[in-house]
C-alpha positions as CSV (number, residue, x, y, z in Angstrom):
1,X,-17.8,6.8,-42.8
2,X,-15.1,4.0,-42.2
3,X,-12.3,7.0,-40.5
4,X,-15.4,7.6,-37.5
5,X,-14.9,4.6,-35.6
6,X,-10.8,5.3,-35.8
7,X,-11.1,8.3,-34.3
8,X,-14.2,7.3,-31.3
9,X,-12.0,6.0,-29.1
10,X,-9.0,8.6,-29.5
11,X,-11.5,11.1,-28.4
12,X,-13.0,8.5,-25.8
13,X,-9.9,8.9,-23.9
14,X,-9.3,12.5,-24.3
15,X,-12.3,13.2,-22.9
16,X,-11.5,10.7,-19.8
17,X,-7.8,12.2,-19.7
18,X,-9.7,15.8,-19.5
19,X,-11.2,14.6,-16.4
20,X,-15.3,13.8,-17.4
21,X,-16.4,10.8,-15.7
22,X,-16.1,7.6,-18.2
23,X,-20.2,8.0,-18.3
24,X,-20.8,10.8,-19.6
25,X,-17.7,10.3,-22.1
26,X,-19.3,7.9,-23.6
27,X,-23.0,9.4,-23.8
28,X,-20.8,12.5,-25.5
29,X,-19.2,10.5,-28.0
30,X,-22.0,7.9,-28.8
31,X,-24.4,11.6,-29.4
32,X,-21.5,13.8,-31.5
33,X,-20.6,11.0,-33.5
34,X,-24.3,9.4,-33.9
35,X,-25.3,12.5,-35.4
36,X,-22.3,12.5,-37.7
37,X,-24.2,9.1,-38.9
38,X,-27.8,9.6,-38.3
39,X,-28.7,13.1,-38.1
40,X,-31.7,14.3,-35.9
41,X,-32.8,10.4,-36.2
42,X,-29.9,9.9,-33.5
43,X,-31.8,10.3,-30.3
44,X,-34.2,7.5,-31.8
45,X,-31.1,5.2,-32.3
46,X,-29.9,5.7,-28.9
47,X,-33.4,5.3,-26.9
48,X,-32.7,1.3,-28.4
49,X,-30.2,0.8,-25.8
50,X,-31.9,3.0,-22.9
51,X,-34.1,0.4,-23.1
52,X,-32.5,-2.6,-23.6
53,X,-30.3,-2.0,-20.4
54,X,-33.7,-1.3,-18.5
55,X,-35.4,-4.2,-19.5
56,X,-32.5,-6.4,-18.8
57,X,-33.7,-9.0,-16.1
58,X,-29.9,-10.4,-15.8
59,X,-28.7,-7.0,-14.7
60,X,-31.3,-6.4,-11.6
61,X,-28.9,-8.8,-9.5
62,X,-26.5,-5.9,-9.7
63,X,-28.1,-4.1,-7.0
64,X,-29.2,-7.0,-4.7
65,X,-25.6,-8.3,-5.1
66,X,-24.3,-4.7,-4.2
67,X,-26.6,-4.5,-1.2
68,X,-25.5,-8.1,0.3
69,X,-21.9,-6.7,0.2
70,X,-22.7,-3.3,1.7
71,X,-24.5,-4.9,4.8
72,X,-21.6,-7.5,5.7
73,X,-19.5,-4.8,5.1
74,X,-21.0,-3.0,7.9
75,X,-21.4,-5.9,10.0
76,X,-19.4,-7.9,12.0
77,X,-18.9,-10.7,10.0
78,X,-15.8,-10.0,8.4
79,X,-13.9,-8.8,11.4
80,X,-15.0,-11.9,12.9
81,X,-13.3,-13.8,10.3
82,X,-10.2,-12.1,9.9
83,X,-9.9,-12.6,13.4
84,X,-10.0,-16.5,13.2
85,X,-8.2,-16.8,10.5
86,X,-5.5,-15.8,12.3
87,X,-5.6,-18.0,15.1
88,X,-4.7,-20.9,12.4
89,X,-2.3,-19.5,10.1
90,X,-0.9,-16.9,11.8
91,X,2.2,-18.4,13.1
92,X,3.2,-19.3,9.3
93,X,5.3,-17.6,7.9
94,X,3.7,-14.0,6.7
95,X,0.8,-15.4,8.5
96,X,-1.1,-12.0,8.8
97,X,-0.7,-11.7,5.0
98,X,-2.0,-15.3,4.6
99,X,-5.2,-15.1,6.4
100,X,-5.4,-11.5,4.0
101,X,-5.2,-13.2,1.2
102,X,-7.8,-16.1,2.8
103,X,-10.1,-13.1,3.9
104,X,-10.7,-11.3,0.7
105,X,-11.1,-15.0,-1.0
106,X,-14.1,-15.6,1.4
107,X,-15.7,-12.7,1.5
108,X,-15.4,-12.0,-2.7
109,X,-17.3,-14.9,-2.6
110,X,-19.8,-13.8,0.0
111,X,-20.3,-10.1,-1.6
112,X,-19.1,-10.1,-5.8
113,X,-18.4,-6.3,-5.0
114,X,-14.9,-5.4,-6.3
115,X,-13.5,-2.5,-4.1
116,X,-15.8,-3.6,-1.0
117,X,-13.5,-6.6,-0.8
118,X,-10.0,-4.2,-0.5
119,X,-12.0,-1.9,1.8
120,X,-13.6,-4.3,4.3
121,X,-10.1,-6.2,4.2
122,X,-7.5,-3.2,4.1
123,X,-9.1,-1.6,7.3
124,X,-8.4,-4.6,8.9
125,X,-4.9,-5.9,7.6
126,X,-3.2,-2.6,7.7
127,X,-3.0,-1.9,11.5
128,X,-2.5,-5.6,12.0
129,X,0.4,-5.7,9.4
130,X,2.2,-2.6,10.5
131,X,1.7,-3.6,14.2
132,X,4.1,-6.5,13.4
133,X,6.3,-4.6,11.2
134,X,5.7,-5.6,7.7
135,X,7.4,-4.3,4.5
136,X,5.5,-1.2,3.0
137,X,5.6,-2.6,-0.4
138,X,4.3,-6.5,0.6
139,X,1.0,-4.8,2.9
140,X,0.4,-2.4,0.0
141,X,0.8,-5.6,-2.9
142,X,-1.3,-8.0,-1.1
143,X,-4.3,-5.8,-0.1
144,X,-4.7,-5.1,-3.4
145,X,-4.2,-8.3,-4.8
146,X,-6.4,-9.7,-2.2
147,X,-9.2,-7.0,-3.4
148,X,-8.7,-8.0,-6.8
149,X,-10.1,-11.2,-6.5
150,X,-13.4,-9.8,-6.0
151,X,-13.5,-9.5,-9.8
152,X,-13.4,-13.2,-10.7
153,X,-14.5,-15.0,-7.5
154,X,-17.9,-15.9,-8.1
155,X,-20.6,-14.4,-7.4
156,X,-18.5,-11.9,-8.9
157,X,-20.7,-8.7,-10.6
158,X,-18.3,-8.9,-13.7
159,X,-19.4,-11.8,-14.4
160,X,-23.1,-10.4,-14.2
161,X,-22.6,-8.0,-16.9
162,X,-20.3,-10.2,-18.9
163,X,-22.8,-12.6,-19.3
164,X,-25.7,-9.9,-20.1
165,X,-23.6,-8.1,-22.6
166,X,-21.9,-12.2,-24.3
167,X,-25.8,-13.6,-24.4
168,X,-23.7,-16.5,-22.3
169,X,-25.1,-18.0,-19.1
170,X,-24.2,-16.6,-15.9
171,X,-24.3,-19.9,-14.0
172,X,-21.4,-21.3,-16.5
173,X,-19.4,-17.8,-16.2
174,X,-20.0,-18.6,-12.5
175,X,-18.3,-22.4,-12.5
176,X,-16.0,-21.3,-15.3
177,X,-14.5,-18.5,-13.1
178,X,-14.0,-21.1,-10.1
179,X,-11.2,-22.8,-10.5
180,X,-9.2,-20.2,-12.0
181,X,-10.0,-17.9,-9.2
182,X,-8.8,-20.9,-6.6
183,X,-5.6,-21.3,-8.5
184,X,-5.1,-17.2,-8.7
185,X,-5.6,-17.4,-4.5
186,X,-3.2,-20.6,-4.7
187,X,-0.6,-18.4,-6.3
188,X,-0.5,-15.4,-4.2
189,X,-0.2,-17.5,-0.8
190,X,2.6,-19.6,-2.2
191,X,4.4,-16.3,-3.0
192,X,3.4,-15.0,0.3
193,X,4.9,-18.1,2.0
194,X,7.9,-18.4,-0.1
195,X,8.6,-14.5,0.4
196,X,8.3,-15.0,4.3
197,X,10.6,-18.1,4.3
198,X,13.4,-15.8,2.1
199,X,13.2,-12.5,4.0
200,X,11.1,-13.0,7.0
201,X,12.0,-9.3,8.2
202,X,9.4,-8.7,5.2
203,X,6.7,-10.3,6.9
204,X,7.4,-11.7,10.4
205,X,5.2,-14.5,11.5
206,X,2.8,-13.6,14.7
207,X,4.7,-14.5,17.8
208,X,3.0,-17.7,19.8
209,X,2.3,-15.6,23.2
210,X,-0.2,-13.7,20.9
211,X,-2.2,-17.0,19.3
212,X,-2.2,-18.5,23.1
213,X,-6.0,-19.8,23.7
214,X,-7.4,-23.1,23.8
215,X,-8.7,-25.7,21.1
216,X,-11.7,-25.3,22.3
217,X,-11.9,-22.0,22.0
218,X,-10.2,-21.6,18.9
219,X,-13.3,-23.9,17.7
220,X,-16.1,-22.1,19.0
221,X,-14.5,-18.6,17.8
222,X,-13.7,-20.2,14.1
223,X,-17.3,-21.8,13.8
224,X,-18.8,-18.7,14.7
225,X,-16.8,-16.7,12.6
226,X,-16.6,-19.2,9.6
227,X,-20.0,-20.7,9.3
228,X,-22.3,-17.6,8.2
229,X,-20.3,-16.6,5.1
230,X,-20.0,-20.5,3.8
231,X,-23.8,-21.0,4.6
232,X,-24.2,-17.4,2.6
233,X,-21.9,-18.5,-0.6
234,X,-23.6,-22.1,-0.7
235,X,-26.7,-20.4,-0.8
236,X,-26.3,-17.8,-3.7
237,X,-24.0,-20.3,-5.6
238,X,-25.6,-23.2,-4.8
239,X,-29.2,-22.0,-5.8
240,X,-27.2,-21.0,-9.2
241,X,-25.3,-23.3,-10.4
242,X,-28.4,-26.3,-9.4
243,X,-30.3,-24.5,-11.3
244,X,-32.4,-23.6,-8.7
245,X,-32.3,-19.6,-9.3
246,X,-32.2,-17.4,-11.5
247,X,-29.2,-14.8,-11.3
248,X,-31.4,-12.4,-10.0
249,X,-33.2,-14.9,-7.6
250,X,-29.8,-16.2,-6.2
251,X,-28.7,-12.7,-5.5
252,X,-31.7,-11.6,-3.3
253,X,-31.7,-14.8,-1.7
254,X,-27.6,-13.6,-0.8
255,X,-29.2,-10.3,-0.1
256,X,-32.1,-11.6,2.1
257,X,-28.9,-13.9,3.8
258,X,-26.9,-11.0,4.3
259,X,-29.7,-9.3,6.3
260,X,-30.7,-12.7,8.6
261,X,-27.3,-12.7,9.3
262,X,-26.5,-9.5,10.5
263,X,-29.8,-9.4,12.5
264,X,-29.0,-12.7,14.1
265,X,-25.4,-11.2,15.4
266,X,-27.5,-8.2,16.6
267,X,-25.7,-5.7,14.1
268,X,-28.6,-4.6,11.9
269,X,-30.0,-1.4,12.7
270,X,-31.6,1.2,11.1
271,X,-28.6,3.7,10.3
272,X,-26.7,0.4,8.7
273,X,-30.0,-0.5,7.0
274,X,-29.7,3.0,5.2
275,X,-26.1,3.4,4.9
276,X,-26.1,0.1,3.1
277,X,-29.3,1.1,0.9
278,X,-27.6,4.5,0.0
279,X,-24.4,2.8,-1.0
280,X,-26.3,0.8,-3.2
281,X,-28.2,3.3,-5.2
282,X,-24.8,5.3,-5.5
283,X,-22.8,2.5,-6.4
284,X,-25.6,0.6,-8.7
285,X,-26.4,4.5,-10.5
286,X,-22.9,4.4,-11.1
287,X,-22.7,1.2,-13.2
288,X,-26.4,1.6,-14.5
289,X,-25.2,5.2,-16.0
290,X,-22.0,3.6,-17.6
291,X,-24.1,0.2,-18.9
292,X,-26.6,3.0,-21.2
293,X,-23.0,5.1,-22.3
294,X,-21.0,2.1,-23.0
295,X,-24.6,0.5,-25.0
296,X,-24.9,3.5,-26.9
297,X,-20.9,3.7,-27.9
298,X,-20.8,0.3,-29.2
299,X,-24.2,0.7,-31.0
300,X,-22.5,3.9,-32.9
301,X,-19.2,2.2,-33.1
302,X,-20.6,-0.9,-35.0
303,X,-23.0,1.0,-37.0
304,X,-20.2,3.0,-37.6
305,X,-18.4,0.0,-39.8
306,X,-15.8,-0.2,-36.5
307,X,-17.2,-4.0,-36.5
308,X,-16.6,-4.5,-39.6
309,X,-13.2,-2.4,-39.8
310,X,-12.2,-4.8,-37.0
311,X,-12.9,-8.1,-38.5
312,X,-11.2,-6.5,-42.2
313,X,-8.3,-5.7,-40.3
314,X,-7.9,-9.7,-38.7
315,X,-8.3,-10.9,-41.8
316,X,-5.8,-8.2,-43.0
317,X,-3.0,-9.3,-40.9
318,X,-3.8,-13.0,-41.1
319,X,-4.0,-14.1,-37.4
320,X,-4.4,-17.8,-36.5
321,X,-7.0,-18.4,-33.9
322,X,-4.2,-17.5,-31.3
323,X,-3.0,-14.8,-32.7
324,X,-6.4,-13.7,-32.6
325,X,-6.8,-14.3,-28.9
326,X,-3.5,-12.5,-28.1
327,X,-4.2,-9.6,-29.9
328,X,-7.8,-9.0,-28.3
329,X,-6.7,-9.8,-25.1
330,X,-3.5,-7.1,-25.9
331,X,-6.4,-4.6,-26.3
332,X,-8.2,-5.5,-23.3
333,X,-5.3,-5.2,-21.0
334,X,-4.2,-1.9,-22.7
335,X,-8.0,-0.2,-21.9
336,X,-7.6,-1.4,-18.6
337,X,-4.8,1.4,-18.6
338,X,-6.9,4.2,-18.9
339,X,-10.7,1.9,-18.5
340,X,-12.6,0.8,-15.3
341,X,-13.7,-2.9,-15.7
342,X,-17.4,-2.0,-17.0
343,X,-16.1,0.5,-19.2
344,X,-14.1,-2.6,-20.9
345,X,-16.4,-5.2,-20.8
346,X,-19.1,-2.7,-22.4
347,X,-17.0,-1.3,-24.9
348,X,-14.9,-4.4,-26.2
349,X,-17.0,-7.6,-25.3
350,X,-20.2,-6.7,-28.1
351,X,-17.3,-6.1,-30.8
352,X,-15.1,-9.1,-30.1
353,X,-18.0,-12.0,-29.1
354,X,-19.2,-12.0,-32.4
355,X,-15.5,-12.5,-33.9
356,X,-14.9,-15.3,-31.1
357,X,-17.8,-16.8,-32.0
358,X,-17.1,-16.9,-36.2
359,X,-13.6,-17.8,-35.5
360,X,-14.7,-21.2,-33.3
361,X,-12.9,-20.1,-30.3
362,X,-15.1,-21.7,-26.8
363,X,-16.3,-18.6,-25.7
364,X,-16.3,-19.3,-22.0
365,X,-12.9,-19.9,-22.3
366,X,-12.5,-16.6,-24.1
367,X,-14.6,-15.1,-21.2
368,X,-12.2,-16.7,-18.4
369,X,-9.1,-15.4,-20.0
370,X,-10.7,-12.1,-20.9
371,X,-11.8,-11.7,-16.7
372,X,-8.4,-12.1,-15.8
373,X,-6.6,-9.7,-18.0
374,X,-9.3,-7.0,-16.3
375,X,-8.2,-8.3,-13.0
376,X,-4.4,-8.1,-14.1
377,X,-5.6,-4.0,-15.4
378,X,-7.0,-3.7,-12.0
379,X,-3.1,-3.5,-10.4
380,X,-1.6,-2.2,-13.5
381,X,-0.9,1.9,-13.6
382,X,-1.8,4.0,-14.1
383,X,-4.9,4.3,-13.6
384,X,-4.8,0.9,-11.1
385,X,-8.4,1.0,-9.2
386,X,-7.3,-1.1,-6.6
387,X,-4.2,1.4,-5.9
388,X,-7.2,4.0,-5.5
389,X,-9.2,2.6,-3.3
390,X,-6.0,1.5,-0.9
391,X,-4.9,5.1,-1.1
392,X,-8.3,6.3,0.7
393,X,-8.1,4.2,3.1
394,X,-4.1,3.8,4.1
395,X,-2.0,5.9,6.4
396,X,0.4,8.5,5.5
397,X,3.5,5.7,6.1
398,X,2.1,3.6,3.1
399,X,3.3,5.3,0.5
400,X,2.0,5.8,-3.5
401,X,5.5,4.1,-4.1
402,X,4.9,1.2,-2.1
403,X,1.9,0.5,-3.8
404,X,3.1,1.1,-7.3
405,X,6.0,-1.3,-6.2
406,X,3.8,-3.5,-4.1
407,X,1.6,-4.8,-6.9
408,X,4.0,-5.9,-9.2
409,X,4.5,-9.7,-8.2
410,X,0.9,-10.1,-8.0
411,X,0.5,-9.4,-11.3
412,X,3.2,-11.3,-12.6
413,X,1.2,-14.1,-11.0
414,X,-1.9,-13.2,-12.6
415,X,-0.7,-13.5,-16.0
416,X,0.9,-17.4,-14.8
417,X,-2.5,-17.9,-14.1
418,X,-3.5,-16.3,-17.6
419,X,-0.7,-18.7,-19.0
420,X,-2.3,-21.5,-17.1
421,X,-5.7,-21.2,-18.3
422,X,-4.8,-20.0,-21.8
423,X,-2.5,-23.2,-22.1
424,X,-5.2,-25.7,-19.9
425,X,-8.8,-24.9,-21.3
426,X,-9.8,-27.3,-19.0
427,X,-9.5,-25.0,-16.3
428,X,-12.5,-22.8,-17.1
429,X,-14.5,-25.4,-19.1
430,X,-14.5,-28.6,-17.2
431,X,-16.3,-27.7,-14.0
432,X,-19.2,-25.8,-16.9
433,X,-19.5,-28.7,-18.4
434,X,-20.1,-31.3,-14.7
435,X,-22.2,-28.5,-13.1
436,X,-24.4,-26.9,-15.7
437,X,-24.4,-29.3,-18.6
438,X,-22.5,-26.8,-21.1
């Protein structure tokens, strides 16, 4: 049975190339080649992971997490922001693409939706960019860099499944993701600045007439605007990482904060209320559906000897412990060509955590590296979500060329941040190890 798991994945992506949603791929392949294996036994093989992913207690902060995002999406919380963000940086250099950079940072850590982040953000930033003339390929590149972050920002939901999937805690997925996530936003404003400062017709700073209000009021404005998202991060990341909450408890005590503070701006009504639950159930189905198809694929796969065949195959060539990290990342950033994030993590993270483990490799560490090579697929084409998602909402004058173009100093810097991390394990192990006692 060793040639099945060779060819599973060949015909994993034939099936996505054909057009079936990733989903139901996976179902198809974990039943055709399950019954290859098991026979009419199959369907009792694959109602195991049915009910694993029910029973999962880690995985219900998916949807409270999704609905805190949807209902500051809809609010006014993150126009608020934007707005005051650039009453302080925007005479900087590429000052409007500064505070976008700022905005998605913020609110990734307010929602842990990736694509909600480039949405919310992008409807913003485009008109403001354009109004002031900026290049194509720069407003296209940091929008979806900016929306990217959403994936490793805590409280991120790739985390959330990481975690479920690795048996590692969220809370030290959380603090391990922090700092490289800061130095990631670090990154993309210094490029921002230092692209302004070289060719400031690419991103022209706003002009001082515009920014012209008082401290005062700049104050007032900023501490309006500033103050609910910080209280609503501190309290889903502080609950977490004190130990205070579960995963699940922090994220409806960020979805319960998301509510308060939409009904204390006056913005919560009844057809946001429902729009938000509705994009929750759609979105939440959505990864629910993939979390049973990418269960049952692995479950084949290993049973399969693909496991095994893996592990022979390490041995086989002889890596070193890097060797080995640089070959499983390789693979992860190559799905991330033709994979959406949950379709990676699902798929590769059950067949590789036990190899990480046996080859004494830290495992957050592994985790933190592994998070940012699916943020770094998230830019790449061709399938590039975040190219996807800007390409529903951008005008006609932002071109697919732009964008292709746009994104590719962003992830340059991701993989210096990769570099960083890979080279520093201190970056994604140290603040584990103050906060949560790893």
């Amino acid at each position: 049975m060793n040639f099945l798991p060779i060819i599973m994945f060949p015909a994993l992506f034939a099936l996505v190339f054909m057009g079936l949603p990733v989903a139901f791929a996976l179902v198809l392949i974990s039943v055709f080649f399950g019954y290859i294996v098991f026979g009419d036994m199959i369907f009792l093989q694959l109602y195991g992971p049915i009910l694993s992913t029910s029973s999962n207690f880690i995985l219900a902060a998916i949807p409270l997490f999704i609905f805190m995002g949807a209902i500051l999406e809809r609010s006014g919380i993150a126009l608020r922001l934007f707005k005051a963000l650039q009453l302080w940086v925007g005479r900087l250099p590429g000052g409007i693409g500064i505070a976008t950079i700022l905005m998605c940072a913020v609110f990734a850590a307010a929602s842990g939706v990736v694509g909600a982040v480039e949405i919310v953000v992008g409807l913003m930033a485009i008109p403001a960019m354009q109004r002031y003339n900026y290049n194509g390929e720069l407003i296209a590149g940091t929008i979806c860099a900016g929306g990217s972050l959403g994936t490793i920002i805590p409280p991120s939901i790739v985390v959330v499944v990481y975690a479920s999937i690795a048996q590692l805690s969220v809370g030290q997925l959380f603090a391990a993701s922090l700092i490289p996530g800061l130095l990631m936003v670090v990154f993309f404003l210094g490029y921002l600045l230092l692209r302004a400062i070289l060719k400031p017709q690419d991103a022209p700073s706003i002009p001082a007439e515009d920014l012209d209000i008082s401290l005062s009021e700049k104050l007032t404005i900023t501490l309006k605007a500033l103050i609910p998202p910080l209280v609503l991060i501190f309290a889903v990341l502080g609950s977490l990482l004190a130990g205070a909450a579960s995963p699940t408890e922090a994220a409806a005590v960020g979805a319960i904060g998301a509510l308060l503070l939409a009904a204390s701006f006056k913005e919560l009504s009844v057809e946001t209320l429902k729009a938000s639950l509705a994009v929750t159930v759609r979105v939440t189905s959505m990864i629910m559906l993939i979390v049973v198809g990418g269960t049952m694929f692995t479950g084949i796969f290993a049973l399969a000897g693909g496991g095994q065949l893996i592990r022979d195959l390490v041995d086989f060539i002889g890596f070193g412990n890097t060797g080995l990290i640089v070959f499983l990342l390789l693979i992860v950033f190559i799905a991330g060509f033709v994979l959406d994030w949950i379709s990676i993590v699902l798929i590769c993270i059950p067949i590789f955590a036990p190899i990480v483990k046996s080859a004494g490799i830290d495992p957050i560490w592994f985790a933190v590296m592994v998070m940012v090579v699916i943020q770094t697929s998230y830019l790449t084409p061709p399938m590039a979500p975040s190219i996807f998602y800007l390409r529903s909402i951008a005008p006609p004058s932002l071109t697919y060329q732009h964008m292709y173009r746009g994104v590719i100093p962003f992830v340059i810097l991701q993989l210096l941040v990769l570099l960083v991390v890979a080279l520093i394990p201190a970056t994604a192990t140290y603040l584990p190890s103050l906060l949560v006692g790893l």
